[in-house]
C-alpha positions in Angstrom: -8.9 -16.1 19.0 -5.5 -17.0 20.6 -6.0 -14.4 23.6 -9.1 -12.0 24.4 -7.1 -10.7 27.3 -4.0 -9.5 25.1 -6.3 -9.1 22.1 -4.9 -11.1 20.2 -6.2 -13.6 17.4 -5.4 -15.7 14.6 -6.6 -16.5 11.5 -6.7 -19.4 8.9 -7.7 -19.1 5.4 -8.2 -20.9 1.9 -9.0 -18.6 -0.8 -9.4 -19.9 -4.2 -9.7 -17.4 -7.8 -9.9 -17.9 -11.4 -9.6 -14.7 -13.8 -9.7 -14.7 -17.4 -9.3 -11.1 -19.8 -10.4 -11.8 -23.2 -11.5 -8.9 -26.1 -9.2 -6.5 -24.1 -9.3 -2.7 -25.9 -5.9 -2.5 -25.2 -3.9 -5.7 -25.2 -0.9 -4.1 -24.1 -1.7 -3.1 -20.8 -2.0 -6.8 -19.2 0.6 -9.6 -19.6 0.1 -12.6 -21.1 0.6 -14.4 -18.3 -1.9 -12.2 -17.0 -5.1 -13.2 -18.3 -5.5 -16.5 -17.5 -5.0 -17.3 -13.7 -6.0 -19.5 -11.1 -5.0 -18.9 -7.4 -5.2 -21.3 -4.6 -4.1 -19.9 -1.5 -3.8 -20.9 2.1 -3.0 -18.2 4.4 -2.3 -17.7 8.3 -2.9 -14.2 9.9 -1.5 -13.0 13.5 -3.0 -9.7 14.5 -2.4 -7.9 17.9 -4.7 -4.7 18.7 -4.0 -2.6 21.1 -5.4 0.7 19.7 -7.9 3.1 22.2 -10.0 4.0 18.6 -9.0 2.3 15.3 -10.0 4.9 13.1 -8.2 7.8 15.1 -5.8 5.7 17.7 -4.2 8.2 20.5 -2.3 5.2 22.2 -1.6 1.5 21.4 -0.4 -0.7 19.3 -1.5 -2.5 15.9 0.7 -5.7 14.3 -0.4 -8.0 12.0 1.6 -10.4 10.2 0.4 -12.4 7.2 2.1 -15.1 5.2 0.6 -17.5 2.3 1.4 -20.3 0.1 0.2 -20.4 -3.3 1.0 -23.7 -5.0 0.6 -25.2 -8.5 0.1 -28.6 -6.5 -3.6 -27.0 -5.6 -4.6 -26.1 -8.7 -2.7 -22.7 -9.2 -1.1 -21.1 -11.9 1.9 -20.4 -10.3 3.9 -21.1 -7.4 5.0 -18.4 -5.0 4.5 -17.3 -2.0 3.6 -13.9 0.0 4.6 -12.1 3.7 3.0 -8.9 5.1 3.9 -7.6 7.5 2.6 -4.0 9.6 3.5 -2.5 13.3 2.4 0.5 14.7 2.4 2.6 17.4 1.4 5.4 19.2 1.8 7.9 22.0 0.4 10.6 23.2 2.7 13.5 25.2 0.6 16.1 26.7 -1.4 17.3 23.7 0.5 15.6 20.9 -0.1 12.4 19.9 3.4 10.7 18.0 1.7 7.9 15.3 4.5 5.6 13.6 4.2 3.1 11.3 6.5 0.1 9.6 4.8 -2.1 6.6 7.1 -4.6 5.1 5.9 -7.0 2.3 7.8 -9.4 0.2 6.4 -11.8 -2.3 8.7 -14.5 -3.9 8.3 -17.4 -6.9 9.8 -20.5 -6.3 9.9 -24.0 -8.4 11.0 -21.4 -11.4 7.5 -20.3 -11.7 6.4 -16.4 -11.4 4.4 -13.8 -9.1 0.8 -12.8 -11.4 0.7 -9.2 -11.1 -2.1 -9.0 -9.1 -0.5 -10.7 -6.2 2.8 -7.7 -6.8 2.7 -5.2 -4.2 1.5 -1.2 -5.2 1.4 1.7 -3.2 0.9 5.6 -3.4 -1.4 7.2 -2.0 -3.4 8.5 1.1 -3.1 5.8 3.4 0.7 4.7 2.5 3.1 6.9 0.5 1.6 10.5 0.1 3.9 12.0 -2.5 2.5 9.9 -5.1 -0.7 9.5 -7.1 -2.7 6.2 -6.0 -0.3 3.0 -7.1 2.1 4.9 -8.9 5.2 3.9 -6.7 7.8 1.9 -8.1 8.3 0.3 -11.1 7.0 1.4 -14.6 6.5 0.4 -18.1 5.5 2.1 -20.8 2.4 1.1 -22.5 1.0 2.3 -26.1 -2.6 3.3 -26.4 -3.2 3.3 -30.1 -6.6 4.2 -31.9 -8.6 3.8 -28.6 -10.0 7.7 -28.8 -13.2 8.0 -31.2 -12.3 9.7 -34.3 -8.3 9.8 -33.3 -5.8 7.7 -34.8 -1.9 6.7 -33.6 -0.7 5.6 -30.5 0.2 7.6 -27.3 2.5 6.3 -24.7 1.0 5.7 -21.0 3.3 5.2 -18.0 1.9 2.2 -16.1 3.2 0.9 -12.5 3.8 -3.1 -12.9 4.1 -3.5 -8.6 6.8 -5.4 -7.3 8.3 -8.1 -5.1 9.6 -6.0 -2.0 7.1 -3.3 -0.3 8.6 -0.8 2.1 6.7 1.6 3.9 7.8 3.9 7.1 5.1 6.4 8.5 5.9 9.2 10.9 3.2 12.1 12.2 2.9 14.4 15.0 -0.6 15.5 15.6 -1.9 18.1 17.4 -4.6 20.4 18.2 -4.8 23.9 16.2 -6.7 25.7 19.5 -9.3 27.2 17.4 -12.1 24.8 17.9 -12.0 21.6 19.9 -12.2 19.1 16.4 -9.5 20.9 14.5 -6.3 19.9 14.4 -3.3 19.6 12.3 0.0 16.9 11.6 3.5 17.0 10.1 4.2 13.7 8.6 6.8 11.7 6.8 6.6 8.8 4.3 9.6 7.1 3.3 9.7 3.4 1.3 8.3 2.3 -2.1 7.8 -0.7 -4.2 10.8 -2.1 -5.4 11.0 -4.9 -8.7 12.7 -7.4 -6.4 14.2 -8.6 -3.0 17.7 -7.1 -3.0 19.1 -4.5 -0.3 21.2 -2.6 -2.9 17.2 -2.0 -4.6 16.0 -0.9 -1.6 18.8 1.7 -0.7 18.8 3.0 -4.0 15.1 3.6 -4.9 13.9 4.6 -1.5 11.9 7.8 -1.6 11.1 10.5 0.6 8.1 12.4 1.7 7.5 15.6 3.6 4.1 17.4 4.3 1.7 18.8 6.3 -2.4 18.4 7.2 -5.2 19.6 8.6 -7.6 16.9 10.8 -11.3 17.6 11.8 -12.9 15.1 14.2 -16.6 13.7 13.0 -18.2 10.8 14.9 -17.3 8.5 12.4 -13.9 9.6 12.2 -11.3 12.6 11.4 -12.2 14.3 7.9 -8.5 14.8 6.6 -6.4 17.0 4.4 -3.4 16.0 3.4 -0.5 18.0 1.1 2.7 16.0 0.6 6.1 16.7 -1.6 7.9 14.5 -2.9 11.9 14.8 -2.0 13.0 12.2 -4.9 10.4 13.3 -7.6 9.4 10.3 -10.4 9.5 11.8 -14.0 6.3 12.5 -15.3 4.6 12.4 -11.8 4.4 15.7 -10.1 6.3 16.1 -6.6 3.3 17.5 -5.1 -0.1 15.5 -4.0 -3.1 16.2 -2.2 -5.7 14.2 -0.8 -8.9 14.1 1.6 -10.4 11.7 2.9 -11.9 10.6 6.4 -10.1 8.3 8.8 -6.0 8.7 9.5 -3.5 7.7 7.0 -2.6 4.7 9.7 
């Protein structure tokens, strides 16, 4: 704890993981490089909290920053290192409450090693980008299923998201109350960002996405029970536009 006053604290961590995939149904689906890795990580994590309730926060702030080194000198398979990066804030204005959110991540190889997949950033979803299906943002591959049905033969093509080096996320919502009952309410919001293959400002202009929609919020003691509907402005092929999901707590 750097400050109880400000509520503020820091953290220090060493995390160390081995994986290995063997007898995989369908090899495709994970790298080589994949299936046989070691992480050794020290990390260092600044969080500030300001919230009034974290699971349903009508004023504050929330910032966290994190940033880790993951070396081959420690036993890894690969060097590279990660930063995240999330502020938010919000504001209440007579019965609305105005919730924003920023989440930046960037994960880089150095030493001409690589970035394992699991360590790549995903989104999509309830709590990040709401016009796509959980971890479908950003980049894709295509990956043959072949004979893995019983009693089918051939191969069928499966879109697969591969994560990726740059994570941008911008969250915007107005909530307010419907004046029906006392726990219903509802919320406009906007989701803007995605997952982009690497750290480059032409990638990030170019792929950014956009998300429009609307939700219904109904207060529990353990938090809001939500609803959400969100359309996709810049639809992915083969993913529809339009997404649902409910779930209890706020997006952010």
């Amino acid at each position: 704890m750097i400050s109880r006053k400000n509520n503020t604290r820091l953290q220090i961590r060493y995390d160390f993981n081995k994986t290995n995939l063997s007898n995989l149904l369908v090899p495709e689906l994970v790298l080589e490089q994949d299936r046989h890795v070691r992480l050794s990580t020290f990390s260092a994590t600044l969080i500030h909290d300001t919230r009034d309730k974290p699971l349903d926060a009508h004023r504050g702030t929330f910032s966290t920053i994190n940033f880790g080194i993951t070396p081959t000198a420690l036993g890894s398979s690969a060097n590279f290192t990660k930063l995240f990066a999330q502020y938010a804030y919000y504001k209440p204005v007579h019965s609305l409450v105005f919730a924003n959110s920023i989440r930046l991540g960037l994960a880089a190889p150095f030493a001409g090693s690589f970035v394992p997949t699991s360590q790549l950033f995903f989104s999509g979803g309830g709590t990040s980008l709401r016009g796509f299906p959980i971890d479908q943002a950003g980049p894709q591959r295509l990956v043959p299923f072949c004979n893995v049905l019983e009693g089918e033969s051939g191969c069928v093509n499966v879109t697969v998201p591969v994560g990726g080096k740059q994570l941008v996320i911008l969250n915007s919502e107005a909530r307010f109350p419907l004046g029906i009952t006392k726990s219903l309410g509802g919320v406009v919001f906007y989701d803007g960002g995605n997952v982009y293959s690497a750290i480059n400002f032409n990638n990030f202009v170019n792929n950014y996405t956009n998300t429009v929609g609307v939700g219904l919020r109904y207060s529990t003691p353990i938090g809001p029970v939500r609803i959400d509907f969100g359309r996709n402005l810049n639809p992915v092929p083969g993913l529809s536009a339009n997404q649902y999901y409910i779930t209890i707590g706020q997006a952010f």
